[in-house]
N, C-alpha and C positions, 0 to 999 in steps of 0.2 A: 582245664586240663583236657588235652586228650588224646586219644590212644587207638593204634591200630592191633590189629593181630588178625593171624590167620593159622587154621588148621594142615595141621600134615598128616600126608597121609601115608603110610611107610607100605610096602609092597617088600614083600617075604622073596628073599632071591627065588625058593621055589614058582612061584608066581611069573616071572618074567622070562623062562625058560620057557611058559607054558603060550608066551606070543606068539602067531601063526608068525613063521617067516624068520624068526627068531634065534639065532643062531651064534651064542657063546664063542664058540672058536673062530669065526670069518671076520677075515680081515676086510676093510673096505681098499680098493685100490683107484687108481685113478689115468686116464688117458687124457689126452690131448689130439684131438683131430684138425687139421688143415689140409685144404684141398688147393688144386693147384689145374689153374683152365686150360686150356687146349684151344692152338691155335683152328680155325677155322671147324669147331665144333661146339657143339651145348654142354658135350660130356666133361665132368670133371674126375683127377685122376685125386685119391687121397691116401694122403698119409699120418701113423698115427704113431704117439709118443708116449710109451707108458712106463718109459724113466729108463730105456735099454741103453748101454753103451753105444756110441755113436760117433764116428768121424764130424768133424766140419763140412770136409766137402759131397762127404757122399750122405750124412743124416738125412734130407729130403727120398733122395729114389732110394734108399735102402728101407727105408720107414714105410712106404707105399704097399699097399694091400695089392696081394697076386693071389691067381686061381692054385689051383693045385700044380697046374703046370709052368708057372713061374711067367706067368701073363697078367700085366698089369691090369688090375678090375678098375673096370671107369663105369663113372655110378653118374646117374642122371643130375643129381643137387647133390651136397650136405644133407638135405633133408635123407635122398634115397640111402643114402652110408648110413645114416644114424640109423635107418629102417633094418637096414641088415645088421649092423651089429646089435640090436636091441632081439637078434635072435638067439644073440648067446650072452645073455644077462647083463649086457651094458645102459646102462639110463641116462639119460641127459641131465647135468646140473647148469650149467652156465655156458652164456656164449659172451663173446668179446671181440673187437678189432683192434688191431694195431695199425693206428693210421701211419698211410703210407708220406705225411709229408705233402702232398699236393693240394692243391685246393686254397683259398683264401677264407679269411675270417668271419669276411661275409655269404659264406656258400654254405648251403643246408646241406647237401653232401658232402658223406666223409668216403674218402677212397683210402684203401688198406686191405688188411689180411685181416680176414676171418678165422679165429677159432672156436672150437668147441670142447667143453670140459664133457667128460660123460665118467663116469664111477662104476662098479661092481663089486659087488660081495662074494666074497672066496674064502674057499678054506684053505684051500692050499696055493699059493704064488702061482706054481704051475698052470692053473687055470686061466691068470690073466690072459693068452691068446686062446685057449678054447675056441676052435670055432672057424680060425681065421688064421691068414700068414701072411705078413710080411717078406719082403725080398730078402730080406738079411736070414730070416728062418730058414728059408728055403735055400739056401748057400750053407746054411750050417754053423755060420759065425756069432 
């Protein structure tokens, strides 16, 4: 015969309040980032998706991050966007492509759109742009 078993170890709710960082009431939320290149430049212009109501045809430039003055910020990579928004509590969870279709079966490159998942902890919704605006914010809509 034989037998496994393991110990539990049970943690008093007071206990788990007392996690640095730790925060009962915050919600986790979640973005979407995709960038979009420019003709006869390095810079890319990005836009981000954090579940906002959205048209079809205007979702891409309404979604794009602008300065205060409603001037599209073009960010060196993905990587530099991730750097800036990591300034107002977003972290990075997954990246992905959706290939675009081209290429053959035998090609080690995949050509496609790139995204990026990135997340933050909030207490209140309102926080998700913290930080940062979108075209759409900045219209008002």
């Amino acid at each position: 015969m034989m037998g496994n078993a393991q110990e539990v170890i049970e943690v008093a709710p007071a206990q788990i309040t007392e996690v640095e960082g730790f925060n009962p009431a915050a919600k986790r939320v979640y973005a979407q980032l995709s960038c979009e290149g420019q003709l006869f430049s390095t810079k890319v212009k990005v836009s981000i998706d954090f579940g906002q109501s959205t048209s079809w045809l205007s979702s891409m430039s309404e979604s794009r991050l602008v300065d205060k003055d409603g001037k599209e910020i073009k960010f060196n990579s993905m990587i530099d966007a991730l750097n800036y928004l990591t300034q107002f509590g977003w972290r990075f969870a997954q990246a992905y492509v959706v290939p675009n279709g081209s290429g053959s079966k035998d090609s080690m490159s995949v050509s496609g759109t790139t995204y990026w998942i990135l997340y933050k902890d909030v207490d209140d919704y309102s926080q998700i742009t913290e930080g940062f605006t979108t075209r759409r914010q900045l219209r008002g809509n």
